[in-house]
N, C-alpha and C positions, 0 to 999 in steps of 0.2 A: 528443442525449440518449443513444443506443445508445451514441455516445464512450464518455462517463462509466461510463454500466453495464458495457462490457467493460472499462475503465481499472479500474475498481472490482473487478471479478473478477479480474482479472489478479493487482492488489496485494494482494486478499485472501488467494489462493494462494501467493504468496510469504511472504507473513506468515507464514501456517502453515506453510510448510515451509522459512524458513531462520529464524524464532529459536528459540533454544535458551537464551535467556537474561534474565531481565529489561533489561538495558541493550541487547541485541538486539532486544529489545519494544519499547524506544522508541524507537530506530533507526528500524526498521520504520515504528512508526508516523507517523513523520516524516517518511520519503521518500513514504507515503502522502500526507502531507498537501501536500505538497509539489507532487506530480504531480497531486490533484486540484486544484492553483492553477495549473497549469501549463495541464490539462484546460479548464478555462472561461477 
């Protein structure tokens, strides 16, 4: 469970601080998702 929550922190941080762009937004949130399928 900690996994997940710093995984989750991690990618949060990044979200915020590299898009700059709506097509960057779903980038983002797709390596999110990604990495939390990777996570479990």
């Amino acid at each position: 469970m900690r996994k997940i929550i710093a995984a989750s922190i991690v990618a949060a941080s990044l979200l915020l601080s590299a898009c700059n762009t709506v097509k960057g937004l779903g980038r983002d949130i797709e390596s999110v998702g990604q990495a939390g399928d990777e996570a479990i």
